[in-house]
VOSE-150297 format. One record per residue (C-alpha): residue in three letters; y negated, x negated, z negated. Coordinates in steps of 0.001 Angstrom, whole numbers, padded with zeros to 6 digits, always signed. Each point is the difference from the previous one (the first is absolute). Layout:
BEGIN
ALAYXZ;...
//
This chain:
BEGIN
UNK+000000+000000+000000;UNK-003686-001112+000809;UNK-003017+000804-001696;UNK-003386-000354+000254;UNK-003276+001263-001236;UNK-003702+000673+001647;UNK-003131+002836-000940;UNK+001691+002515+001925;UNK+003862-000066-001078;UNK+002324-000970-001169;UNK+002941-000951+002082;UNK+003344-000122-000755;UNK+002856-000455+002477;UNK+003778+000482+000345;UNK+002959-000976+002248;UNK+002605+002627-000631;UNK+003677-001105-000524;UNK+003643+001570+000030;UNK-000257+001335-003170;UNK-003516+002186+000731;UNK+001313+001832+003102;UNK-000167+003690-000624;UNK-002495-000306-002786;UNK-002967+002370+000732;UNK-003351-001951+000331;UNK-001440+001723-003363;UNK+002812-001042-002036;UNK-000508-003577+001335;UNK-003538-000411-000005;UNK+000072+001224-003391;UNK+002124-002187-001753;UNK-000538-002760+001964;UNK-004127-000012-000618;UNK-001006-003007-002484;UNK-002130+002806-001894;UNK+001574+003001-001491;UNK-000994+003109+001938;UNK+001335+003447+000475;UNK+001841+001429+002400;UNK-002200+002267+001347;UNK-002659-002430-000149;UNK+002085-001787+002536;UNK+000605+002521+002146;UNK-003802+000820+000349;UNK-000316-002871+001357;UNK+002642-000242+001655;UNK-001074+002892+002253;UNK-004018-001242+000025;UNK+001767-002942+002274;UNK-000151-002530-002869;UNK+003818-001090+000958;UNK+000997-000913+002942;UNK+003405-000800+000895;UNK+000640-002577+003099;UNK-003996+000399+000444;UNK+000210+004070-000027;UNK-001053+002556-002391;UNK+002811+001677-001260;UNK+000958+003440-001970;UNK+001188-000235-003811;UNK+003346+000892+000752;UNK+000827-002435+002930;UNK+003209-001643-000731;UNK-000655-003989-000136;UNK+002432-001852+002124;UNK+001295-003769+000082;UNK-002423-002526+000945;UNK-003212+002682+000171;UNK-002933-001938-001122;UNK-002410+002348-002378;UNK-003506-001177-000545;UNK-001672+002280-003318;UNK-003875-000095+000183;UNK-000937+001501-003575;UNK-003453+001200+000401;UNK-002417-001536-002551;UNK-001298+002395-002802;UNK-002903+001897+001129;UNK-001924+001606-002496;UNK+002284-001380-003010;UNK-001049+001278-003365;UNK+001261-003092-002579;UNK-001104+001904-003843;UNK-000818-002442-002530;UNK+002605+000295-002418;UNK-000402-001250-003465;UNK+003204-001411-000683;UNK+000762-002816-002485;UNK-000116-003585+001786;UNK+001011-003057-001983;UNK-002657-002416+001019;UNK+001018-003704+000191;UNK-002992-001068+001679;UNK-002872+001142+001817;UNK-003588-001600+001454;UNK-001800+000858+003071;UNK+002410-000658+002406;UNK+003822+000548-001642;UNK+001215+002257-001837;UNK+004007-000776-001584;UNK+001883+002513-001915;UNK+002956+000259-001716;UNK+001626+003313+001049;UNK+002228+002381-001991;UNK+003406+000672+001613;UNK+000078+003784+001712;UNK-003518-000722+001322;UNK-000237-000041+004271;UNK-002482-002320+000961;UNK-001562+001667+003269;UNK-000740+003560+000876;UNK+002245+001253+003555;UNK-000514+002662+002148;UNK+000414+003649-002058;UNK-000162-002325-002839;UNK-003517-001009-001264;UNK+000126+000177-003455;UNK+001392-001572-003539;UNK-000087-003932+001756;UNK-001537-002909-001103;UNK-002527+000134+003005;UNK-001233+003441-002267;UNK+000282-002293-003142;UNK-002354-002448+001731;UNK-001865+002038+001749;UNK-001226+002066-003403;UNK-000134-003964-001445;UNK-001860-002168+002749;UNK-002903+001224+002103;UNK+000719-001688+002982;UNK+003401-001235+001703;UNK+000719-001708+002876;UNK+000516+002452+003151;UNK+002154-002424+002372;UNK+003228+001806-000966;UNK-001786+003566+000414;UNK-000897+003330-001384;UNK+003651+000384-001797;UNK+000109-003375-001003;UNK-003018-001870-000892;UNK-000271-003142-001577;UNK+004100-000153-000114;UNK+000935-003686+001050;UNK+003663+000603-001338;UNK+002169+002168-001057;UNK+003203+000592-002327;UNK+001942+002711-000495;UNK-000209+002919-001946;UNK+002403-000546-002572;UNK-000966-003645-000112;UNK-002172-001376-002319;UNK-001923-002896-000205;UNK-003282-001665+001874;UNK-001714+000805+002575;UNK-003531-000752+001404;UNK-002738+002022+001816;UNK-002810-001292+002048;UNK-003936+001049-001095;UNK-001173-000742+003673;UNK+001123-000984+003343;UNK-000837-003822-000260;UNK+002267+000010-003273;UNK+002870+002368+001794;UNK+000010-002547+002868;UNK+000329-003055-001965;UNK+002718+001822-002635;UNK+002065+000939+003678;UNK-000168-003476+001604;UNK+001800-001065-003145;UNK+002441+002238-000237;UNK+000534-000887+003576;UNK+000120-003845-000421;UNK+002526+000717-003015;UNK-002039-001561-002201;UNK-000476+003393-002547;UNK+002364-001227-002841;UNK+001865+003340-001083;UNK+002935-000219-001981;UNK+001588+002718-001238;UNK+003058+000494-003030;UNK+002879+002260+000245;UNK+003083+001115-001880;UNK+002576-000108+002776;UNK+004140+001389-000228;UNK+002366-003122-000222;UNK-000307-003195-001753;UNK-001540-002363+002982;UNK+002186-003423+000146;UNK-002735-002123+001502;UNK-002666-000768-002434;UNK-002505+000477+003215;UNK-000194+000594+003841;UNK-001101+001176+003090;UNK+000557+002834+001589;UNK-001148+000066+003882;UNK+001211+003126+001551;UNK-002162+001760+002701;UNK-000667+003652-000944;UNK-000204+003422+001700;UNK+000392+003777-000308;UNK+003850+000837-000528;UNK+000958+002177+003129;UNK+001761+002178-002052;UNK-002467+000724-002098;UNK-003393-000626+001122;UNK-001840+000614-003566;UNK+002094-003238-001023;UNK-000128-003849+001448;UNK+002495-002285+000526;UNK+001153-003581+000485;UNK+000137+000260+004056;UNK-000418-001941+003025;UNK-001343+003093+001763;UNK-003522+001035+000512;UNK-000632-002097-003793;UNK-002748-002605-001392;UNK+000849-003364-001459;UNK+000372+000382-004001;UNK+000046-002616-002135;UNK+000351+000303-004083;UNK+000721-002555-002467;UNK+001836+000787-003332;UNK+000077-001885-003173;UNK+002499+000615-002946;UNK-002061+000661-003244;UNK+002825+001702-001926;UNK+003713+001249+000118;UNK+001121+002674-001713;UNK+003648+000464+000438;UNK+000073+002294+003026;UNK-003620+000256+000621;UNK-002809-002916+000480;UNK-003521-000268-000385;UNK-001676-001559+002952;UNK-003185-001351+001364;UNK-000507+000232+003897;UNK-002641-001407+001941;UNK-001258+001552+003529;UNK-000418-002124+002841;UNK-000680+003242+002351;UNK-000873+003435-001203;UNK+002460+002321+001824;UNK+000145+003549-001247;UNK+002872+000575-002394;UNK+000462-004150+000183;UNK+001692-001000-003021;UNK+001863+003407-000829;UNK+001862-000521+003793;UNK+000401-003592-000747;UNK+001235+000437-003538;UNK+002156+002376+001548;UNK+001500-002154+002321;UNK+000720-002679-002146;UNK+002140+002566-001916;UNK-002451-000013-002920;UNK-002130+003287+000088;UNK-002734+000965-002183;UNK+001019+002301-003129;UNK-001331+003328+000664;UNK-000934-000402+003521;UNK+000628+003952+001438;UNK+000338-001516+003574;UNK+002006-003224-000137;UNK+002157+000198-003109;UNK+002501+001839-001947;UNK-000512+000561-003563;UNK+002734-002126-001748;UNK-000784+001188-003682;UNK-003477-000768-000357;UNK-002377+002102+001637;UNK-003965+000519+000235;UNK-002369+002300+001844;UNK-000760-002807+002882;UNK+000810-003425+000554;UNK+000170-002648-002592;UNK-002796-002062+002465;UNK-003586-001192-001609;UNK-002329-002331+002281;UNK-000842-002259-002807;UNK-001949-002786+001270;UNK-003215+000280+002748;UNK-001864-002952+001001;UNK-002417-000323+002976;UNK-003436-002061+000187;UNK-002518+001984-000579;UNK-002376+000973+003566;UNK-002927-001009-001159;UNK+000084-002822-002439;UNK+002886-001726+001216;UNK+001909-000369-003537;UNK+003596+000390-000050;UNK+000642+002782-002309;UNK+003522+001239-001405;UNK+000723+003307-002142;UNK+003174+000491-002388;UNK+001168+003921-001031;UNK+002596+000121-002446;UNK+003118+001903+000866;UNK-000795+003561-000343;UNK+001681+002431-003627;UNK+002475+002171+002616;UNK+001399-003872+001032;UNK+000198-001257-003364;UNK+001969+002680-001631;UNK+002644-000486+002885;UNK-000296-003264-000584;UNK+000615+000519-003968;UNK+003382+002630+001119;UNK+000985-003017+001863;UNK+000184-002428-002682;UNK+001316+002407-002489;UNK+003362+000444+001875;
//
């Protein structure tokens, strides 16, 4: 899959393969969009001529077939009403140009279509009186992003000089972000690299995969901070910042992450999301140049699974 971004829209492209023939365009636009939609969202748009299939507009119910190439033009937000929400940030730092915070686990960082509401881009939008626009009306000043049951750092840019700078470096790879997790398995190797391209799983589009087919390069590094009989506690580093990157490698490895609703099974210790906290953010700062590095300590929900661990 390519992607690319301009003013206009945001396109996203597809090569369809064995396993998609007889899927109806909705259906596969739907799951396969990087942002979460609705259905009949897609189909909207589907029949305003924003998919083509093989360079033709299409109706929501054509049935995809083998090889058909579908390009998705999602129209950029007209008229977009972001409400300042005031919802409880945990502010690690903030100055004219950078803001980092420490969010709670449950939290979604960036509104999505038929979704503008209870984000952190409401949090900071209630918070900061400006934000960068580069990333647009759903998303501005978001540089980053994690998951929604992920918690840990993240940073948001004040202007556009500051967003540009922030995206160069995460870019160049030079962002340090290094997150801890409490994975299934004790982990033999006390650390490692995992370098396994990654893509969307054709049987299930909402999901990714290890994959040589239409995938990105994905690199992670893991270190071995604890072992707890059949569970460890790990820190990984990212080299790239592929979406759903160390759950699918930690996956593939054999180790998933305890709690993880996509890519695990519950093997007696459960918890509402993944055991997976970006700990560590460090980035030099866009205007002054200094190096700076945050620290968030491993969240209460990960410490009390932590604490069922050890008490086995």
């Amino acid at each position: 899959m390519t992607h690319q971004t301009d003013k206009v829209t945001e396109l996203q492209e597809w090569i369809a393969e064995a396993g998609d023939s007889g899927e109806r365009i909705d259906k596969f636009v739907t799951e396969s969009a990087e942002e979460d939609m609705s259905r009949s969202q897609v189909q909207l748009w589907i029949r305003e001529g924003h998919v083509k299939v093989n360079g033709k507009p299409v109706k929501p119910n054509y049935k995809i077939s083998e090889g058909d190439s579908i390009i998705f033009s999602m129209p950029e937000p007209t008229g977009v009403d972001i409400v300042a929400e005031d919802i409880p940030l945990n502010i690690m730092f903030e100055d004219q140009d950078v803001i980092v915070i420490n969010k709670q686990r449950g939290l979604v960082v960036h509104p999505a279509p038929g979704h503008t509401s209870g984000t952190v881009v409401n949090a900071l939008m209630h918070h900061c009186k400006d934000l960068s626009g580069i990333n647009g009306e759903l998303r501005p000043g978001i540089v980053h992003r994690i998951d929604k049951d992920t918690s840990g750092l993240i940073m948001a840019a004040k202007n556009d000089k500051a967003h540009v700078s922030l995206a160069k470096q995460l870019k160049d790879h030079s962002v340090t972000r290094k997150y801890v997790a409490i994975v299934q398995g004790n982990i033999a190797h006390d650390h490692g690299t995992i370098d396994a391209p990654i893509g969307r799983d054709t049987t299930d589009r909402k999901l990714f995969t290890v994959t040589e087919h239409n995938s990105k390069h994905a690199v992670t590094h893991f270190l071995v901070l604890e072992r707890y009989g059949d569970y460890t506690v790990v820190e990984l580093k990212l080299e790239t910042g592929r979406t759903h990157q160390i759950r699918v490698h930690m996956k593939f490895i054999g180790h998933p992450i305890v709690g993880d609703p996509m890519y695990a099974r519950n093997k007696g210790i459960s918890m509402e999301g993944q055991a997976l906290h970006a700990a560590v953010l460090g980035f030099v700062h866009p205007r002054t140049g200094e190096y700076l590095e945050f620290e968030a300590p491993m969240p209460e929900e990960m410490q009390e699974v932590l604490q069922r661990i050890k008490s086995r």
